[in-house]
C-alpha positions as CSV (number, residue, x, y, z in Angstrom):
1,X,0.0,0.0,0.0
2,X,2.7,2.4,1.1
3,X,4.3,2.1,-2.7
4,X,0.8,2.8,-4.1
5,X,1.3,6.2,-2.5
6,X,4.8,6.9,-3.1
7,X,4.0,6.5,-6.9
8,X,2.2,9.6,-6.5
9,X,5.9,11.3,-6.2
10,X,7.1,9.8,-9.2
11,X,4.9,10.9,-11.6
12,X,6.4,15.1,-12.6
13,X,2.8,16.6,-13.8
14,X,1.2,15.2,-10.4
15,X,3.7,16.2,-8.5
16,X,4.2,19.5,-9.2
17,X,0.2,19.5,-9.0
18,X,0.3,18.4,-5.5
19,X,2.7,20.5,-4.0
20,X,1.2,24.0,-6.0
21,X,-1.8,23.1,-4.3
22,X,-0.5,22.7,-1.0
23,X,1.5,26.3,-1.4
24,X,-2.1,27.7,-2.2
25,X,-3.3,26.3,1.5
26,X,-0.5,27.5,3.1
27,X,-1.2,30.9,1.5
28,X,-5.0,30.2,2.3
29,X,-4.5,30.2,5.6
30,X,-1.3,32.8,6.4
31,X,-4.7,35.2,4.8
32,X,-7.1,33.4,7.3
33,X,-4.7,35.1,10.7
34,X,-4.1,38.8,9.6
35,X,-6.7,40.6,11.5
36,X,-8.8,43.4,9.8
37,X,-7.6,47.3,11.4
38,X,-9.4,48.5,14.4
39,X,-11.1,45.2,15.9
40,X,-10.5,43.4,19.4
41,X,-9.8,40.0,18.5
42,X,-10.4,39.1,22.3
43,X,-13.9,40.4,22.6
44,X,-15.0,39.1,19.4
45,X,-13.9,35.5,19.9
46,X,-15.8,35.4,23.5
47,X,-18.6,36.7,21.3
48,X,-18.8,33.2,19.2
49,X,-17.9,31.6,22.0
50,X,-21.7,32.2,22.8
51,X,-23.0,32.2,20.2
52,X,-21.5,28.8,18.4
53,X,-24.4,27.4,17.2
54,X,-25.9,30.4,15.7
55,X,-26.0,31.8,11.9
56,X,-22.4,33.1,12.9
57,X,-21.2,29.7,14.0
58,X,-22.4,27.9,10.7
59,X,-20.6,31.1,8.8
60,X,-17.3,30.4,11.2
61,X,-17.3,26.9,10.4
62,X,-16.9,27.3,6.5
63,X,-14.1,29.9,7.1
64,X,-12.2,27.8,9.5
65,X,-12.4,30.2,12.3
66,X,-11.6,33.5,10.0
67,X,-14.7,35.0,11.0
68,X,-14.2,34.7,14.5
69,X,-10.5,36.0,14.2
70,X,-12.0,38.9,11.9
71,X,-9.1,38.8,9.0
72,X,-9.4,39.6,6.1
73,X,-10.5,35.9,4.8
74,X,-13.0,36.4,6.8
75,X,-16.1,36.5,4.9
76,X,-14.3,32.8,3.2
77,X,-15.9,31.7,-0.2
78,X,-19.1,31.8,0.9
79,X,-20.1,34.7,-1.7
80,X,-19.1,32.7,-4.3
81,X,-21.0,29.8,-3.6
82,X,-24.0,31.9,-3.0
83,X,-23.3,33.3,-6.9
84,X,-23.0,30.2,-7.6
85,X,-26.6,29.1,-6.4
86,X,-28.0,32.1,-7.8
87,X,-26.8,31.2,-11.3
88,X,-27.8,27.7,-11.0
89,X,-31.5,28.4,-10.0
90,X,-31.9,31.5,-12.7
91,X,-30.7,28.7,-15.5
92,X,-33.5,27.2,-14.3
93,X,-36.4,29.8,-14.7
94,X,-34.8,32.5,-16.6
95,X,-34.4,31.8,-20.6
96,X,-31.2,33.8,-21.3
97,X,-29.1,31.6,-18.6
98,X,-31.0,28.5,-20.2
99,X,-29.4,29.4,-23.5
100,X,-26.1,29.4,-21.8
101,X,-25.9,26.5,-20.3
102,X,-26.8,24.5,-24.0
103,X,-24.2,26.4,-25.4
104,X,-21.4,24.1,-24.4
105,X,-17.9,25.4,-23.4
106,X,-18.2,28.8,-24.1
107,X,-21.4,29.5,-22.6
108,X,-19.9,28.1,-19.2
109,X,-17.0,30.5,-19.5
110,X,-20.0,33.1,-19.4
111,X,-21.8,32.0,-16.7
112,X,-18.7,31.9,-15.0
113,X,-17.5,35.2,-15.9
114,X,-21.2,36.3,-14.4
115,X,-20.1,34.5,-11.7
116,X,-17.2,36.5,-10.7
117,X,-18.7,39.1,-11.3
118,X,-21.9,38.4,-8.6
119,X,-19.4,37.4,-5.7
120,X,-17.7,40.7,-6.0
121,X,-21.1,42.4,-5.8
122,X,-22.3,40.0,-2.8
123,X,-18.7,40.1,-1.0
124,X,-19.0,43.9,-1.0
125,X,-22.7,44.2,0.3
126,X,-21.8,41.4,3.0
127,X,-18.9,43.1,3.6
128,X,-20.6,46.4,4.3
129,X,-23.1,44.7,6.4
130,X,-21.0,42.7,8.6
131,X,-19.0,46.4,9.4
132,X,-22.1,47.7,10.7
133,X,-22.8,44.9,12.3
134,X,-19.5,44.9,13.9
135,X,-19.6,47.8,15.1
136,X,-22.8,47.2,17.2
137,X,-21.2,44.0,18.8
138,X,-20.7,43.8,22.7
139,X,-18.6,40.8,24.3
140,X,-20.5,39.4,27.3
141,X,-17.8,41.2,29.7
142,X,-19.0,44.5,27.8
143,X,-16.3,45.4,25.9
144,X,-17.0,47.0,22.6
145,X,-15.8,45.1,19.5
146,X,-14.8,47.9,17.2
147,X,-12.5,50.3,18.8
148,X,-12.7,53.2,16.6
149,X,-16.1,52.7,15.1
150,X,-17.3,55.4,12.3
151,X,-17.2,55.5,8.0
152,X,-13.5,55.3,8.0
153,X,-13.8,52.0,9.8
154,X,-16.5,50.5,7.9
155,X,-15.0,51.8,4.5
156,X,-11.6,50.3,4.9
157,X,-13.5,46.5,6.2
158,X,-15.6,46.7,3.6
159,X,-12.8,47.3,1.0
160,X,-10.4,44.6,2.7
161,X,-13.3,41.5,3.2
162,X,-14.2,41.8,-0.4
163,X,-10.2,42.1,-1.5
164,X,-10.1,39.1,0.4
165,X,-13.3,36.9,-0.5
166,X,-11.8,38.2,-4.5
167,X,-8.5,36.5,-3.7
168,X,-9.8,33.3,-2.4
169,X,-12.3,33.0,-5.1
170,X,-8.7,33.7,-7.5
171,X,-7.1,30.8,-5.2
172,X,-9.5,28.4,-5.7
173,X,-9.6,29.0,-9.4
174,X,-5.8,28.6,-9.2
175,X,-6.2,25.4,-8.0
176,X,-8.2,23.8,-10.3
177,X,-6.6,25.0,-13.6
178,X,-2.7,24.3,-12.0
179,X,-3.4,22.1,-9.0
180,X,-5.4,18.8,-8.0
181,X,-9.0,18.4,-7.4
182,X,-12.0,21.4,-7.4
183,X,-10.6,24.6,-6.0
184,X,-13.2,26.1,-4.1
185,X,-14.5,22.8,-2.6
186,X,-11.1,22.1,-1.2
187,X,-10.6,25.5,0.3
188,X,-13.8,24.8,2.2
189,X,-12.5,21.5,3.2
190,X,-9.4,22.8,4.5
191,X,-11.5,25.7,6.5
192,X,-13.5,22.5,8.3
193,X,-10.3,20.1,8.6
194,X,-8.3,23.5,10.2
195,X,-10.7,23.5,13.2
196,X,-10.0,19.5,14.5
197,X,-7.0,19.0,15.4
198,X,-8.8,22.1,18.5
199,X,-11.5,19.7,19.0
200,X,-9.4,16.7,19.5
201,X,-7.1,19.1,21.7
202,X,-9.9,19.8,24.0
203,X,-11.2,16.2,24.6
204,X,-7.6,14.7,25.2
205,X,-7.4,17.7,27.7
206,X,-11.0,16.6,29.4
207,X,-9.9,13.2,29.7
208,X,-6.8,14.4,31.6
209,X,-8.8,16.9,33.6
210,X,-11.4,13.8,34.7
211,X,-14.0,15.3,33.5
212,X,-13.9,12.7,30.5
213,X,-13.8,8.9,31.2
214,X,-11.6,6.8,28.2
215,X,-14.1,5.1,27.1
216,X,-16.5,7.6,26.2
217,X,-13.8,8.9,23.7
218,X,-13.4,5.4,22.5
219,X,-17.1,5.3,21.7
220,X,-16.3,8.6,20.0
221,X,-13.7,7.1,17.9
222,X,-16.0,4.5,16.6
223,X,-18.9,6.4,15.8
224,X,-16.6,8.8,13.7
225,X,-15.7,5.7,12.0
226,X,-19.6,4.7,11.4
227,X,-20.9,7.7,10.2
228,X,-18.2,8.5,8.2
229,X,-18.2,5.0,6.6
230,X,-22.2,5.3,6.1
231,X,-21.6,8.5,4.4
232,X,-19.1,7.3,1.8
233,X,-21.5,4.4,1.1
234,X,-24.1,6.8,0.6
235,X,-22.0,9.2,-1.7
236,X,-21.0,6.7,-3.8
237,X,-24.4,4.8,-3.8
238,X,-26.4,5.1,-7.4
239,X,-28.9,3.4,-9.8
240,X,-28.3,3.3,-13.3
241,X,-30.8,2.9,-15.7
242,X,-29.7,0.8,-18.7
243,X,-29.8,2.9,-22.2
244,X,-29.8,1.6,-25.8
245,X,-29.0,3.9,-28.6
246,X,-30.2,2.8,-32.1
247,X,-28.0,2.1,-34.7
248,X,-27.4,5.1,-37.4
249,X,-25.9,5.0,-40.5
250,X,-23.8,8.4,-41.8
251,X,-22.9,8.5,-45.4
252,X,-20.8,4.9,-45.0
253,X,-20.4,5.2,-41.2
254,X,-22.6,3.2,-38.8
255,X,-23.1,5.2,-35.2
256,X,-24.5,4.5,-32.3
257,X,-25.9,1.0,-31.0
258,X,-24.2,0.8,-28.1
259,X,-25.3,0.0,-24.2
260,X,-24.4,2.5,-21.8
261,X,-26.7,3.7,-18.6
262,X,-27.9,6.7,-16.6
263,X,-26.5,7.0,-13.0
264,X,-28.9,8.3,-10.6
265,X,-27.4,8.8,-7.4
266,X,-28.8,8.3,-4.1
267,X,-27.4,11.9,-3.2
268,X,-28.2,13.5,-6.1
269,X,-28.2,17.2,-4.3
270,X,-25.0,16.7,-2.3
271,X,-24.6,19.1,1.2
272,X,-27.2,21.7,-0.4
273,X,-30.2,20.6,1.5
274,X,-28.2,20.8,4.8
275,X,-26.9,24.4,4.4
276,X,-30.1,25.4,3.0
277,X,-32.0,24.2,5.9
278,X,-29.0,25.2,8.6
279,X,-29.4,28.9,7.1
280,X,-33.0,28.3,7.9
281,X,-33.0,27.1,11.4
282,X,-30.6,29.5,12.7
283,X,-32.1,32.5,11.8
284,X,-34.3,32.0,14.9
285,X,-32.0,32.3,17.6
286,X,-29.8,34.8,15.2
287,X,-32.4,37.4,15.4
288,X,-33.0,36.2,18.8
289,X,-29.8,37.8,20.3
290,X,-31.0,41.2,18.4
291,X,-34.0,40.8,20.9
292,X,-34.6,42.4,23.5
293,X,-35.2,39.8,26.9
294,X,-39.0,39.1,27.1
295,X,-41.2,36.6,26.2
296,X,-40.9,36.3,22.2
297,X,-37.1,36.1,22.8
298,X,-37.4,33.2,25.2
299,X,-39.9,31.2,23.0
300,X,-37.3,31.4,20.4
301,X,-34.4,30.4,21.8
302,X,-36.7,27.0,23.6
303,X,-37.7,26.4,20.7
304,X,-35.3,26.4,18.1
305,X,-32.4,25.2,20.6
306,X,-30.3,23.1,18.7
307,X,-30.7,20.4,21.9
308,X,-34.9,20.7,21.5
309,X,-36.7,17.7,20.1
310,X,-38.8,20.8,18.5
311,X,-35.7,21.3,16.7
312,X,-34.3,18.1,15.5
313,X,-38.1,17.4,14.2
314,X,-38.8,20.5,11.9
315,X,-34.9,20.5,11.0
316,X,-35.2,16.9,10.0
317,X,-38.5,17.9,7.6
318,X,-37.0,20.5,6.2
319,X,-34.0,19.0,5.0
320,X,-36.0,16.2,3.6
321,X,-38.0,18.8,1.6
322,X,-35.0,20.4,0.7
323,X,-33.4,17.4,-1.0
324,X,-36.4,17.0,-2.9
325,X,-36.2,20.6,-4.0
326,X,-32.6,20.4,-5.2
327,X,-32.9,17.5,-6.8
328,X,-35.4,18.6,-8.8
329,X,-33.6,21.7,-9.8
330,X,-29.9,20.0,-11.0
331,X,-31.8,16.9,-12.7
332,X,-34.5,17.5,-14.9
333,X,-36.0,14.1,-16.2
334,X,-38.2,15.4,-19.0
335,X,-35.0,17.4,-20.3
336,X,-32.9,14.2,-20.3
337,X,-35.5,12.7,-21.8
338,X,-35.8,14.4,-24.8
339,X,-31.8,14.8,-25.0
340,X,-31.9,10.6,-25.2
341,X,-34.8,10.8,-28.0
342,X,-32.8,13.1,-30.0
343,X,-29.8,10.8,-30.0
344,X,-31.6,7.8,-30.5
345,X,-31.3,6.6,-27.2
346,X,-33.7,4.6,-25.2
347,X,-34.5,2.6,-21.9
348,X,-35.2,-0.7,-22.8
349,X,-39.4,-1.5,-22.6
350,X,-39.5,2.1,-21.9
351,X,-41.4,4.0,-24.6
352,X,-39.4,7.2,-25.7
353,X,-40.6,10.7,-24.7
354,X,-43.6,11.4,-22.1
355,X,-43.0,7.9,-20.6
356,X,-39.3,7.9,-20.9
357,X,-39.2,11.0,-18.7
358,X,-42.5,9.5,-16.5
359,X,-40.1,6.3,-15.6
360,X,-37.0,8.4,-14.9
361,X,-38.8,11.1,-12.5
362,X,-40.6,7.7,-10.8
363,X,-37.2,5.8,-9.9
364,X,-35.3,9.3,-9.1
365,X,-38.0,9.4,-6.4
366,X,-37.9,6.7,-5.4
367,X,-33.8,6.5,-5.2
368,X,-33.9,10.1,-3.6
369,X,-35.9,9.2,-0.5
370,X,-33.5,7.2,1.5
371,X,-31.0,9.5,0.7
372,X,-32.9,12.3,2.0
373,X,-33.9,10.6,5.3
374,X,-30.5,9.7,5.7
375,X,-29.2,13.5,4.7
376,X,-31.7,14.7,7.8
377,X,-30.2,11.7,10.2
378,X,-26.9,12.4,9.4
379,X,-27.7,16.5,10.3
380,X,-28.9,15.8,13.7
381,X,-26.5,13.7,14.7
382,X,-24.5,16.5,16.4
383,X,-27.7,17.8,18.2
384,X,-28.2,14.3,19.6
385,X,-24.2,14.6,20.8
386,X,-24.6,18.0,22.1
387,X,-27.5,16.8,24.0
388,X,-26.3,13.4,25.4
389,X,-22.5,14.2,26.1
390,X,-20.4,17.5,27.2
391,X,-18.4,18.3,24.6
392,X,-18.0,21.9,22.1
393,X,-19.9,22.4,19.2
394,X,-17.2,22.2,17.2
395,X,-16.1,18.4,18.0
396,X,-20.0,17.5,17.8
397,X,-20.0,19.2,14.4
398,X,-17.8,16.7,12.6
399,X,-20.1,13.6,13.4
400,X,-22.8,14.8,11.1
401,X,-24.3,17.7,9.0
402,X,-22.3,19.2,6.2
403,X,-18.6,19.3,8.1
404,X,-18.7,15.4,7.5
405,X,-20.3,15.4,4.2
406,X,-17.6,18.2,2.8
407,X,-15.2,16.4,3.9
408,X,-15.8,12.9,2.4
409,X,-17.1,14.1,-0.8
410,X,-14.2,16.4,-1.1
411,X,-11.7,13.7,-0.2
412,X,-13.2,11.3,-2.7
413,X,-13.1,13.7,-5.2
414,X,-9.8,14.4,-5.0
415,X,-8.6,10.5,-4.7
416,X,-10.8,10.1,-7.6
417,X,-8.2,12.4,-9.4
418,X,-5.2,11.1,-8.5
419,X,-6.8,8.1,-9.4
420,X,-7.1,8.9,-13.0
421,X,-3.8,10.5,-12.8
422,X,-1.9,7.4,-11.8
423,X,-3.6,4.9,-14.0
424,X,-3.2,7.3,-17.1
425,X,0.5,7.0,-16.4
426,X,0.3,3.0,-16.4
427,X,0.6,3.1,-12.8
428,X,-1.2,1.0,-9.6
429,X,-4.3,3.3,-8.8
430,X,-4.7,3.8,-5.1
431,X,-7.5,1.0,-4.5
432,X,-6.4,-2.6,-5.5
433,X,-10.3,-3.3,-6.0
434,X,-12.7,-1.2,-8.2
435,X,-11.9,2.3,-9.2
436,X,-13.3,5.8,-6.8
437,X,-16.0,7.4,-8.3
438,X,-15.8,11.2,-7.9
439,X,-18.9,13.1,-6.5
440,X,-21.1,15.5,-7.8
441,X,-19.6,18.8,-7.4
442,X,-21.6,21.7,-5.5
């Protein structure tokens, strides 16, 4: 096994691949510890402290910490991938972006210019935002975050967080022309991974303490181990649907005729339905803390604590739904349908067209399902550790929801990769049995 990874090294092109994109993380996250001008780190750090599983926790988390340390990566990717969505749903509804996406490569080059051009425009509106917002902080203790609050202050944050979300965006892009695997997935990746080795940290120093007995941190271990190997299962779980193509004949050329199929995955929509429905749930107890203390404040914050069964249930529904939703949008079965009649293709006892379409929508549904229960299990997993055990948010985070989805869907991605890359140089791939299968990117 241990040759099957130093092959890796011997191949130049992959190589040189690996290590640029290791020299982009270590830039990634020199970015993520230079403070913006004019904040108090301490007083905004107990701030989160409190306020972990909030709207700001969730934004934290994707940033690996940025947020909380206020740098100038603090505002992460997160404006890009919001672009992104944007883009995604108005190809869906609006006919101009519709025409785009049929027009091949150079109507992706577009959309992705368009793209660039949206997360500069959200980056600087969140940017402004989160200086005013900033400004009206106070730590528990009372201490005021901003020091010297005023338009010079919210200027100059404003200028540096969108600078900053630009550069990352510019990183990640970086990475996937020069480097190995998808850019901007792997810079979230490393934002999550960043923040373990502190959770770890703070159980090893519990079980010293007492506070901790061994065994519960065994137990830990294996569940890690269960959920993470459930997860993978579901990633790479799919149906395919057996497809025939017709033979053609071309001037003296016969086409088609071949067998091929139509994977539907079990997780067709990925980690969207999670952060969709974590964007959701903690807007609650976000505007909560912007409450004054009373009785619509206190209902709030009972009932859309993350430890509530309240919670777990409506969180669990709405990420179901969600999945569903998504789904729907990135895989449209009456559009694939009609691709397959124009090429000939067909499912086998299927008729082409309205019931092509009718049968592919019936088995997507079908396929979808467990994968959305699973999806909601998997996100309520921490809330069920929080609840049962003493331990941070941030070690209960990677048993479930989408730090442990990221991460496996990421890391198989990028195997996958190196995967192609080793066997395209007539080397050993890095499983002896069966081939990775790469994910569906966000």
């Amino acid at each position: 096994m241990l040759d099957r990874y130093t092959s890796i090294f011997k191949i130049p092109e992959l190589r040189t691949r690996i290590f640029f994109t290791l020299g982009i993380f270590l830039v990634y996250r020199i970015g993520g510890h230079v403070p913006v001008p004019g904040i108090d780190a301490a007083a905004l750090g107990e701030f989160f402290n409190q306020n972990a599983g909030t709207l700001f926790g969730l934004y934290d988390m994707f940033v690996g910490g940025a947020f909380q340390r206020a740098t100038v990566f603090a505002l992460g990717i997160m404006p890009y991938i919001s672009a992104s969505i944007i883009f995604q749903l108005l190809g869906t509804v609006v006919p101009y972006f519709q025409k785009l996406q049929k027009e091949g490569e150079e109507g992706r080059k577009k959309i992705t210019q368009l793209t660039r051009y949206g997360t500069v425009v959200i980056a600087a509106l969140q940017a402004g935002g989160a200086s005013i917002f900033l400004t009206r902080l106070v730590a528990p203790s009372g201490a005021q975050i901003v020091l010297n609050p005023g338009f010079g202050f919210n200027f100059l944050t404003m200028i540096t967080l969108a600078a900053g979300t630009t550069m990352i965006m510019w990183l990640g892009e970086q990475i996937t022309e020069r480097g190995i695997g998808n850019g901007i997935s792997l810079l979230i990746f490393v934002g999550i991974i960043d923040r373990f080795p502190y959770a770890v940290m703070e159980e090893i120093q519990m079980v010293q303490a007492g506070n901790r007995h061994i065994l519960t941190d065994v137990f830990f271990v294996v569940l890690l181990f269960v959920v993470t190997m459930a997860v993978v299962a579901i990633t790479q779980g799919m149906r395919k649907i057996p497809v025939q193509y017709a033979k053609r004949v071309v001037g003296r050329k016969i086409y088609g005729g071949q067998s091929t199929h139509i994977p539907l995955r079990v997780n067709t929509a990925g980690v969207m339905p999670i952060i969709f429905a974590q964007s959701i749930m903690f807007i609650p107890s976000s505007v909560a803390m912007m409450l004054p203390e009373g009785g619509f404040r206190d209902a709030l914050q009972i009932y859309f604590d993350t430890n509530s069964a309240m919670y777990m249930l409506f969180y669990f529904t709405i990420i179901v739904f969600f999945t569903y939703f998504y789904t729907a949008i990135v895989l449209n079965p009456i559009e694939l349908a009609d691709n397959m009649k124009k090429q000939g293709g067909f499912i086998p006892g299927i008729r082409p067209g309205k019931h092509t379409s009718e049968f592919i929508d019936n088995v997507l549904s079908r396929v979808t399902f467990p994968g959305a229960v699973f999806l909601g299990l998997v996100a309520i997993v921490p809330s069920i550790i929080l609840t049962q055990f003493t331990v941070s948010w941030t070690f209960a985070s990677f048993y479930g929801g989408t730090s442990i989805l990221i991460i496996v869907g990421v890391g198989l991605d990028t195997l996958q990769q190196v995967e192609s890359h080793l066997v395209m140089r007539h080397y050993d791939g890095l499983m002896t049995s069966g081939r990775l299968r790469g994910r569906r990117r966000m």
